[in-house]
ChimeraX commands (.cxc) that place a marker at each C-alpha (Angstrom):
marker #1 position -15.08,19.83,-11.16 radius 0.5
marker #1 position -11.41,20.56,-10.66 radius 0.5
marker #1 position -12.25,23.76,-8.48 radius 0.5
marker #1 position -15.08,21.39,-6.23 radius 0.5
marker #1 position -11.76,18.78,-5.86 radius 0.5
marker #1 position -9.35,21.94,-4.83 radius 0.5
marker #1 position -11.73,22.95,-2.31 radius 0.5
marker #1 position -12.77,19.40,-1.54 radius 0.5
marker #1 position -8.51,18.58,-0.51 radius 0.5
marker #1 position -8.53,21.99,1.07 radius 0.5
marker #1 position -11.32,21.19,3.30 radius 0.5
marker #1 position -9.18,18.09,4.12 radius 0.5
marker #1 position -6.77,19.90,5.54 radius 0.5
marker #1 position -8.85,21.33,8.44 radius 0.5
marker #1 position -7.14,21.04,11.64 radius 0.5
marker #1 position -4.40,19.16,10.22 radius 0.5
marker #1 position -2.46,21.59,7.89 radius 0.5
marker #1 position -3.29,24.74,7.84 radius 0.5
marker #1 position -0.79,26.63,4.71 radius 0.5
marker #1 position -1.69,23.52,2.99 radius 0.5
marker #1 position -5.33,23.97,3.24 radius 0.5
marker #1 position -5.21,28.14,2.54 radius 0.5
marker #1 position -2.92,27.36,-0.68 radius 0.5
marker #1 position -6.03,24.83,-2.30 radius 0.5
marker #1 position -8.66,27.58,-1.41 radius 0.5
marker #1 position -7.12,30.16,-2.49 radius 0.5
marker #1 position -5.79,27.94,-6.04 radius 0.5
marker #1 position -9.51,27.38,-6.24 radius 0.5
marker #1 position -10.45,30.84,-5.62 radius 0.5
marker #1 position -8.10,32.12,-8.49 radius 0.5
marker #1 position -9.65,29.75,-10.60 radius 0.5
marker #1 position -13.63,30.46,-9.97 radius 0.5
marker #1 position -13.08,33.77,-10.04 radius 0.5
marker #1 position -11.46,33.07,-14.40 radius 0.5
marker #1 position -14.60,31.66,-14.78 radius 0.5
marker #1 position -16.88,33.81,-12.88 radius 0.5
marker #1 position -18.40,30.79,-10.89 radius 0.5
marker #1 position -19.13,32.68,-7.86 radius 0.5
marker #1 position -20.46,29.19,-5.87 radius 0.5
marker #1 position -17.18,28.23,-6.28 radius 0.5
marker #1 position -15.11,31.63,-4.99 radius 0.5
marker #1 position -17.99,31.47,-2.03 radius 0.5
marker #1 position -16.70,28.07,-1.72 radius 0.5
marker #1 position -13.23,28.81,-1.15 radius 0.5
marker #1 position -14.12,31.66,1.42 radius 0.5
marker #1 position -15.53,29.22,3.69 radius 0.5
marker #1 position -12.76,27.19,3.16 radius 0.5
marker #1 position -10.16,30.06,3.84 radius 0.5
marker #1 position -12.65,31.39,6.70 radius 0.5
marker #1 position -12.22,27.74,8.61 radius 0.5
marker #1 position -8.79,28.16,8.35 radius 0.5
marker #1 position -7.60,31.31,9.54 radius 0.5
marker #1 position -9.99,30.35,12.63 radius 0.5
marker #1 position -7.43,27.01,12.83 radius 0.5
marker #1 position -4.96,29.80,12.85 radius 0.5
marker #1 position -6.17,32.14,15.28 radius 0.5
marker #1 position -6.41,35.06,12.53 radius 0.5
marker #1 position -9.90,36.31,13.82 radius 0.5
marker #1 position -10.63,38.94,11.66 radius 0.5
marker #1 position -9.38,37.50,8.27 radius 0.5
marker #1 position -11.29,34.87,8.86 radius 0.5
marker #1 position -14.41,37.32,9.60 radius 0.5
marker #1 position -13.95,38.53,6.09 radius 0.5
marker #1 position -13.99,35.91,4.38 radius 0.5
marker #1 position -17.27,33.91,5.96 radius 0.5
marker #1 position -18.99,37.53,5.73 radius 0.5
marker #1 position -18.11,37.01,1.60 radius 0.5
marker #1 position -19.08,33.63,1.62 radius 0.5
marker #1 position -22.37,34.52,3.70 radius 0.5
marker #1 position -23.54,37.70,1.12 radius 0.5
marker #1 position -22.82,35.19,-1.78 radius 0.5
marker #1 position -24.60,32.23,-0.41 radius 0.5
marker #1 position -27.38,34.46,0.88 radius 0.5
marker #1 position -27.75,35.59,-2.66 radius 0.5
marker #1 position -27.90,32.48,-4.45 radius 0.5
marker #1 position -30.39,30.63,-1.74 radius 0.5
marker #1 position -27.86,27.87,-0.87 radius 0.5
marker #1 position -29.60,27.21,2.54 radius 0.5
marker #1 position -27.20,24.09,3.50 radius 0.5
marker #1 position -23.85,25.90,2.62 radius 0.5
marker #1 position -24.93,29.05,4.73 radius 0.5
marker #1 position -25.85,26.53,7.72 radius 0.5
marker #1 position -22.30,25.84,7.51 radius 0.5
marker #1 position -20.88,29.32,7.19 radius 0.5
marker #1 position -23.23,30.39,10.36 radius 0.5
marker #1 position -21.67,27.02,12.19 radius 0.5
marker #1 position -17.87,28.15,11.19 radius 0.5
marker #1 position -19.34,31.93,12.80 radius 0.5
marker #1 position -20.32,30.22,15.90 radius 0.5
marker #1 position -17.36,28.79,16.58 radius 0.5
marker #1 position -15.07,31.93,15.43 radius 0.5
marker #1 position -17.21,33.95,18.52 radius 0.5
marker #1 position -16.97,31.11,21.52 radius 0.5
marker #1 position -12.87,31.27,19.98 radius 0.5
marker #1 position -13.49,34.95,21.39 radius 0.5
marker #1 position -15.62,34.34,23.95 radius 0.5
marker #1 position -18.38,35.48,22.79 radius 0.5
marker #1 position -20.77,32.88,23.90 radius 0.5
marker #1 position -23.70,34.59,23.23 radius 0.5
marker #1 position -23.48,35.39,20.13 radius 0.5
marker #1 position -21.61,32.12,18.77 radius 0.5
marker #1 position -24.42,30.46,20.56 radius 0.5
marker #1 position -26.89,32.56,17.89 radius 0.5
marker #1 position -25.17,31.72,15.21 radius 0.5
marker #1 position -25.36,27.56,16.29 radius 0.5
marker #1 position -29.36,28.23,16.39 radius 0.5
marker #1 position -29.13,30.57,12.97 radius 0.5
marker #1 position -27.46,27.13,11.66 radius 0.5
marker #1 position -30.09,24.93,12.47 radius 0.5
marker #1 position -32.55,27.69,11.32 radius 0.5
marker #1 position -31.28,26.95,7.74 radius 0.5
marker #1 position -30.86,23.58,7.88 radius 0.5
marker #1 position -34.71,23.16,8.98 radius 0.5
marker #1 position -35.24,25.22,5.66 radius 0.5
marker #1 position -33.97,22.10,3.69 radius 0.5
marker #1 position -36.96,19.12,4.13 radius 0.5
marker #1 position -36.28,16.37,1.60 radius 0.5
marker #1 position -39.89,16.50,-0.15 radius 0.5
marker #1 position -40.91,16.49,-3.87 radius 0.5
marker #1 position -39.50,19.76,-4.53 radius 0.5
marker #1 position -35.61,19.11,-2.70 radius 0.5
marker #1 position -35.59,15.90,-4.95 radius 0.5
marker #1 position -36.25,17.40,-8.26 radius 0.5
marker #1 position -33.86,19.95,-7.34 radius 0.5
marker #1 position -30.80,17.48,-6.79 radius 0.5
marker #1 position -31.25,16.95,-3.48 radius 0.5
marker #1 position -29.40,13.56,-2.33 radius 0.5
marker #1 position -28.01,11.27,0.27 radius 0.5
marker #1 position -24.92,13.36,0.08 radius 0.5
marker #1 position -26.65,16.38,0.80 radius 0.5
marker #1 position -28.50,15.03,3.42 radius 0.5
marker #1 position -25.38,13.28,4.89 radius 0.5
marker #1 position -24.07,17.02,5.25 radius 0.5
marker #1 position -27.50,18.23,6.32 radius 0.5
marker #1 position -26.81,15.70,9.28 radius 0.5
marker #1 position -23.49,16.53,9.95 radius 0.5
marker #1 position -24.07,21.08,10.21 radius 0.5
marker #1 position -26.93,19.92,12.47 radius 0.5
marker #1 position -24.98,17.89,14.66 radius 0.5
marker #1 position -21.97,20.17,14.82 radius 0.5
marker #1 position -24.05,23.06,15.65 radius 0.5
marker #1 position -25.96,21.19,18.60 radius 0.5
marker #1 position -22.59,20.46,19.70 radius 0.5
marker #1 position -21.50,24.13,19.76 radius 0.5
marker #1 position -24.44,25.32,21.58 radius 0.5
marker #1 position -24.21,22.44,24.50 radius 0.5
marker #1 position -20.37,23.75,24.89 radius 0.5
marker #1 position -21.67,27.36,25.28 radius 0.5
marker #1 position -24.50,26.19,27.69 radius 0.5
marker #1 position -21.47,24.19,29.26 radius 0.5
marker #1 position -19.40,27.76,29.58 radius 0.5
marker #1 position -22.26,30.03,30.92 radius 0.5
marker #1 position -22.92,27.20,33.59 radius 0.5
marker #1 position -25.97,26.58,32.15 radius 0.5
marker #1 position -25.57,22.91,32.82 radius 0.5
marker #1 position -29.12,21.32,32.02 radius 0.5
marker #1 position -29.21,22.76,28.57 radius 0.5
marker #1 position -25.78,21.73,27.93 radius 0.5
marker #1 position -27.07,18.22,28.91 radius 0.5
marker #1 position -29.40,18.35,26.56 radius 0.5
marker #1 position -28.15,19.84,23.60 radius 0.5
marker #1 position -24.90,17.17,23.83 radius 0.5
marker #1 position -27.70,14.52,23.98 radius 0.5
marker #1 position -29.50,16.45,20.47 radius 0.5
marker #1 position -25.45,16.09,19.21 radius 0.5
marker #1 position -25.36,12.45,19.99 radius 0.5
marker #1 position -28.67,11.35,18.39 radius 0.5
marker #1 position -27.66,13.46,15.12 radius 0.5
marker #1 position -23.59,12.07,15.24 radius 0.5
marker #1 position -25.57,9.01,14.88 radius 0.5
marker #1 position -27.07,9.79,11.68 radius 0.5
marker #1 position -23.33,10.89,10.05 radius 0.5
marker #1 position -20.78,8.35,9.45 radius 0.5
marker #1 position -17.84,7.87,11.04 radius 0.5
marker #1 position -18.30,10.09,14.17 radius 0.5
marker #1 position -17.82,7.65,16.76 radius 0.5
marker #1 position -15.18,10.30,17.94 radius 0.5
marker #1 position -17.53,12.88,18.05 radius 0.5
marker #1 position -20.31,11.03,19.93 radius 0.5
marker #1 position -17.31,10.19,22.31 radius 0.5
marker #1 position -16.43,13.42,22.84 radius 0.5
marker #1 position -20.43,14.49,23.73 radius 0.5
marker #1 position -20.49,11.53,26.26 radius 0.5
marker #1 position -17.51,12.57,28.02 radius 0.5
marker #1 position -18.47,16.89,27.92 radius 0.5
marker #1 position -21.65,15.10,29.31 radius 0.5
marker #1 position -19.12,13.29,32.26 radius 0.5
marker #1 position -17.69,16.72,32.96 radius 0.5
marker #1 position -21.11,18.31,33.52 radius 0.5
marker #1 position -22.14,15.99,35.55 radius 0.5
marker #1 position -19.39,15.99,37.85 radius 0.5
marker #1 position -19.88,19.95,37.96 radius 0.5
marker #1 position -22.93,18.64,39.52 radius 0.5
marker #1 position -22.17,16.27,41.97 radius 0.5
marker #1 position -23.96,13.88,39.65 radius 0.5
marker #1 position -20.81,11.50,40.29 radius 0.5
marker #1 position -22.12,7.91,39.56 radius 0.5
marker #1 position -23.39,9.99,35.89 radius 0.5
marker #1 position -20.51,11.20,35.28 radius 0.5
marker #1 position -18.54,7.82,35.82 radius 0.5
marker #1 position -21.56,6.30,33.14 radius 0.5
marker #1 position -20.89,9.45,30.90 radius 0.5
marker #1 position -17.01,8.60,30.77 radius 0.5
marker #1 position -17.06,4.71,30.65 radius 0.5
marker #1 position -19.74,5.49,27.27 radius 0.5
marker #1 position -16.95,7.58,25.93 radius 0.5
marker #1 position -14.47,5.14,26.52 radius 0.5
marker #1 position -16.43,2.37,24.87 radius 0.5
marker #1 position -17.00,4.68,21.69 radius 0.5
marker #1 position -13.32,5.22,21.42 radius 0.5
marker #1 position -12.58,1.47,21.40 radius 0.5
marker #1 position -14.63,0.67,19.01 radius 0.5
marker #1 position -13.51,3.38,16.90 radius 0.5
marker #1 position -9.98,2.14,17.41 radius 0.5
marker #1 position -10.70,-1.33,16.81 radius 0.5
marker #1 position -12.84,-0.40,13.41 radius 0.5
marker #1 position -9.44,1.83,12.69 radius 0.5
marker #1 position -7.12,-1.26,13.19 radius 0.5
marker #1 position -9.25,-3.31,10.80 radius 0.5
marker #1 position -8.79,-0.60,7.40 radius 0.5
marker link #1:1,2 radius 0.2
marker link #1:2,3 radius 0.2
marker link #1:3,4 radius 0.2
marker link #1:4,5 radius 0.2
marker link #1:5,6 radius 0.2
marker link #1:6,7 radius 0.2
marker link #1:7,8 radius 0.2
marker link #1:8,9 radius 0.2
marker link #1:9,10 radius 0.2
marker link #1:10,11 radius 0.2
marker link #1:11,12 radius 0.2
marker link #1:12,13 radius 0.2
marker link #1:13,14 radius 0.2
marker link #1:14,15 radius 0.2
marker link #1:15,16 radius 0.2
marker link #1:16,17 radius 0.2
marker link #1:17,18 radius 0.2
marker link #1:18,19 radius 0.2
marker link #1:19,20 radius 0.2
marker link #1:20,21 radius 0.2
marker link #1:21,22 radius 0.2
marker link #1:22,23 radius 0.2
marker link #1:23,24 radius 0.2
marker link #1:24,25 radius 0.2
marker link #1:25,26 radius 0.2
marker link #1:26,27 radius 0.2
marker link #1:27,28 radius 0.2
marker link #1:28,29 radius 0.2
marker link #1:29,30 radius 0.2
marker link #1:30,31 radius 0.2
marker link #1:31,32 radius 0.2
marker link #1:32,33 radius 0.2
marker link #1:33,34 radius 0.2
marker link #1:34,35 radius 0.2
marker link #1:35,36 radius 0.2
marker link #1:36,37 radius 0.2
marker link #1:37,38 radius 0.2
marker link #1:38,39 radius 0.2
marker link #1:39,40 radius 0.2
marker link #1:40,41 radius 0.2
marker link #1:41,42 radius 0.2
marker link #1:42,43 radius 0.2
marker link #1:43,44 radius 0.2
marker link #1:44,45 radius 0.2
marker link #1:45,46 radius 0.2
marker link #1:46,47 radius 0.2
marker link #1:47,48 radius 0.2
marker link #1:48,49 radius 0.2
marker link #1:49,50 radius 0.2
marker link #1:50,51 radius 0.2
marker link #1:51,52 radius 0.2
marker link #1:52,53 radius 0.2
marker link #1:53,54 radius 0.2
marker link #1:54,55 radius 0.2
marker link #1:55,56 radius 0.2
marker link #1:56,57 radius 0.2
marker link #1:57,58 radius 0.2
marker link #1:58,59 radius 0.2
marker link #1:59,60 radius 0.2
marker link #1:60,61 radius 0.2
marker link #1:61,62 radius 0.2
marker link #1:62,63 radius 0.2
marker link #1:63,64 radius 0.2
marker link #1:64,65 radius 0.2
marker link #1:65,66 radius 0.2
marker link #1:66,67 radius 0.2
marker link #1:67,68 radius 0.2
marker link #1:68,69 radius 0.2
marker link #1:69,70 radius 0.2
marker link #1:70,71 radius 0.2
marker link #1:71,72 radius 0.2
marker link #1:72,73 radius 0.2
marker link #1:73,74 radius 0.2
marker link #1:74,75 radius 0.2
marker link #1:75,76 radius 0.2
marker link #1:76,77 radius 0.2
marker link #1:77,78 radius 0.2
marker link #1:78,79 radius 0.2
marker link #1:79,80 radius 0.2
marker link #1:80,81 radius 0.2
marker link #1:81,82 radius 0.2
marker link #1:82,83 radius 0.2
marker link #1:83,84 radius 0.2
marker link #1:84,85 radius 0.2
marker link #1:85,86 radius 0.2
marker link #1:86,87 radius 0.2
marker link #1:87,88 radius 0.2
marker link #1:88,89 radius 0.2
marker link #1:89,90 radius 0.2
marker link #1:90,91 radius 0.2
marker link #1:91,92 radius 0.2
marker link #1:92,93 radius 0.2
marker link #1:93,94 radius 0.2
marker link #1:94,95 radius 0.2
marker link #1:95,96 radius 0.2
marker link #1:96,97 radius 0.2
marker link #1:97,98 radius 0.2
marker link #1:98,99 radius 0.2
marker link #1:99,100 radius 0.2
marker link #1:100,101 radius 0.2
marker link #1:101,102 radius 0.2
marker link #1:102,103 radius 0.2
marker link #1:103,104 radius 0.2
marker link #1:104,105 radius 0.2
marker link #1:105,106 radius 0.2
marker link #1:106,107 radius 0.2
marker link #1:107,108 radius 0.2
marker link #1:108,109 radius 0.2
marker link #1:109,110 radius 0.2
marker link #1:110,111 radius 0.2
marker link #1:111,112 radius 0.2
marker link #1:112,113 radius 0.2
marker link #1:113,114 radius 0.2
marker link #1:114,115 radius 0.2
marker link #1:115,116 radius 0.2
marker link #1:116,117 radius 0.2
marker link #1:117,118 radius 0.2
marker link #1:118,119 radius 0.2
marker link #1:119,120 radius 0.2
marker link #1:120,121 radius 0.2
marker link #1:121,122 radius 0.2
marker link #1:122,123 radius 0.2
marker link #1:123,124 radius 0.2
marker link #1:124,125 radius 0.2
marker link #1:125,126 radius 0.2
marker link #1:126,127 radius 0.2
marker link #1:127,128 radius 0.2
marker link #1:128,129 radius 0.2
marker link #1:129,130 radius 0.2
marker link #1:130,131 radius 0.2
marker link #1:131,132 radius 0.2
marker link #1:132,133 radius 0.2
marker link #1:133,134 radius 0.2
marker link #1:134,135 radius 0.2
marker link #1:135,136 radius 0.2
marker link #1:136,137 radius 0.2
marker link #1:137,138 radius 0.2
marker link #1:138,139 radius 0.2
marker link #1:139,140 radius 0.2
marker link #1:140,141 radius 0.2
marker link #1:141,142 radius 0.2
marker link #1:142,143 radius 0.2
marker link #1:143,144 radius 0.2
marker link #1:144,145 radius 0.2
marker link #1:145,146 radius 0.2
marker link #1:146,147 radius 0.2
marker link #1:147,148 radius 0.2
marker link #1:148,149 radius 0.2
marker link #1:149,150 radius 0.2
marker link #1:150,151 radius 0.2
marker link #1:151,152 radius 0.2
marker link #1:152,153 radius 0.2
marker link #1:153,154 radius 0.2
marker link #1:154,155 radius 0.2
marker link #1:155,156 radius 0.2
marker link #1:156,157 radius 0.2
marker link #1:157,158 radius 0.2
marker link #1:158,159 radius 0.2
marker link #1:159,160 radius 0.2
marker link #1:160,161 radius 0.2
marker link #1:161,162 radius 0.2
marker link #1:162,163 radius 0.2
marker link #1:163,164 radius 0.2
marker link #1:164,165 radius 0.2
marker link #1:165,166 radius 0.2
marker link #1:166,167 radius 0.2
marker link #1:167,168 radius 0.2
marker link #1:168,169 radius 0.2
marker link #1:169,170 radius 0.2
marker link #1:170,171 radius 0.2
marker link #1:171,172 radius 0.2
marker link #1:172,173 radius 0.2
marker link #1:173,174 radius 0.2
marker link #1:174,175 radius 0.2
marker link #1:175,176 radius 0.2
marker link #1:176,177 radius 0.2
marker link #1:177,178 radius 0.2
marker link #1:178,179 radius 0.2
marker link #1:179,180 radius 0.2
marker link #1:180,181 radius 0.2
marker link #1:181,182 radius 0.2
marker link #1:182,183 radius 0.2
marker link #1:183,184 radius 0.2
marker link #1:184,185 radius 0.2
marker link #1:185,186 radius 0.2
marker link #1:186,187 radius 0.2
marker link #1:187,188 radius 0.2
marker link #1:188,189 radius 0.2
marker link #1:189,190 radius 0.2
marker link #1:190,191 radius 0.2
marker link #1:191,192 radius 0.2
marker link #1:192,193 radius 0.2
marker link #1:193,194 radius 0.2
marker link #1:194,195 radius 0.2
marker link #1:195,196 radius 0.2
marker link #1:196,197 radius 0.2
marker link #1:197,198 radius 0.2
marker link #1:198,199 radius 0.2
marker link #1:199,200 radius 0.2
marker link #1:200,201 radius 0.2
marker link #1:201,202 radius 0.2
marker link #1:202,203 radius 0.2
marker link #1:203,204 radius 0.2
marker link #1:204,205 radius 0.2
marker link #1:205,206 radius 0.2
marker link #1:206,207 radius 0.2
marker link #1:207,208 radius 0.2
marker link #1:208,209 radius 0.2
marker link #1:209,210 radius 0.2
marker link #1:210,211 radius 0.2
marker link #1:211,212 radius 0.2
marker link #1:212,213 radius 0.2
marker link #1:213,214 radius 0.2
marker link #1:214,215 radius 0.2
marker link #1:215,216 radius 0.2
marker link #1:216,217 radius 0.2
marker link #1:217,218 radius 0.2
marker link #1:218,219 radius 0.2
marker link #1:219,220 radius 0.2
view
């Protein structure tokens, strides 16, 4: 438990701090690897893998999703390899490499698909926590494919993969912000396409979602 709360306030960190974020993942790292809990060192390569993207240190943070990946891989954890191939999309369109970040989006929800709450799921500790996150990996990876669409000017498919995001941000809590942010990609696209009164609809959505987010922010 100590090592899932290291990695848990590591994960926190995420686009706010950095060195804060690397020191709990790699505290947690030391610590799995005294007691040989390999979940939890696979844990804390993700962890450091994010990061270093945060930090623009490309190929350390190759290494460490590529560790994560072999021990996820081996230990069938379909949800937490979802998430490493999501952190390897975005680590490739960070490099441009649309194509292939755009393979690793659709290798994302390839694994998620492989998680179906059923009889089976349930008995094996499947829960609304699980399937909170199962919501969230999908979301985030339609997202990342409608911004590659978005950069190879395929502008349809972006429109339709950032309306995928939307209906899935839906599903997660607190993503307002996020289903902002797909409304207003949306508002760019469509002015790229002339589609002006669309675009003004697209940004006045966006604007709405961020009130209400601010308002509901206000109120805690």
């Amino acid at each position: 438990t100590y090592v899932k709360n290291l990695n848990l306030i590591s994960e926190n960190y995420f686009n706010l701090n950095q060195e804060k974020g690397i020191f709990y993942a790699k505290e947690g790292m030391k610590i799995s690897k005294n007691l040989n809990w390999t979940k939890g060192i696979a844990l804390s390569h993700l962890n450091l893998g994010t990061h270093y993207i945060s930090k623009a240190e490309y190929s350390i943070s190759a290494k460490h999703l590529k560790a994560a990946e072999k021990i996820f891989s081996e230990q069938n954890e379909y949800l937490l390899l979802a998430k490493v191939y999501n952190q390897f999309g975005v680590l490739n369109a960070n490099r441009a490499g649309f194509g292939e970040s755009m393979s690793y989006f659709f290798k994302a929800l390839k694994y998620c698909e492989k998680i179906r709450p059923n009889e089976q799921t349930e008995k094996s500790g499947f829960n609304d926590e699980q399937a909170k996150t199962k919501n969230y990996i999908q979301a985030k990876a339609f997202l990342g494919i409608a911004n590659m669409y978005n950069a190879i000017e395929n502008y349809n498919k972006a429109l339709l993969y950032y309306d995928k995001a939307i209906i899935a941000f839906k599903d997660c809590p607190n993503q307002l912000g996020s289903i902002a942010m797909c409304h207003a990609s949306k508002g760019i696209v469509f002015g790229k396409q002339n589609r002006n009164k669309e675009a003004i609809k697209a940004f006045q959505l966006a604007e709405k979602d961020l009130r209400v987010q601010n308002n509901k922010s206000l109120l805690i």
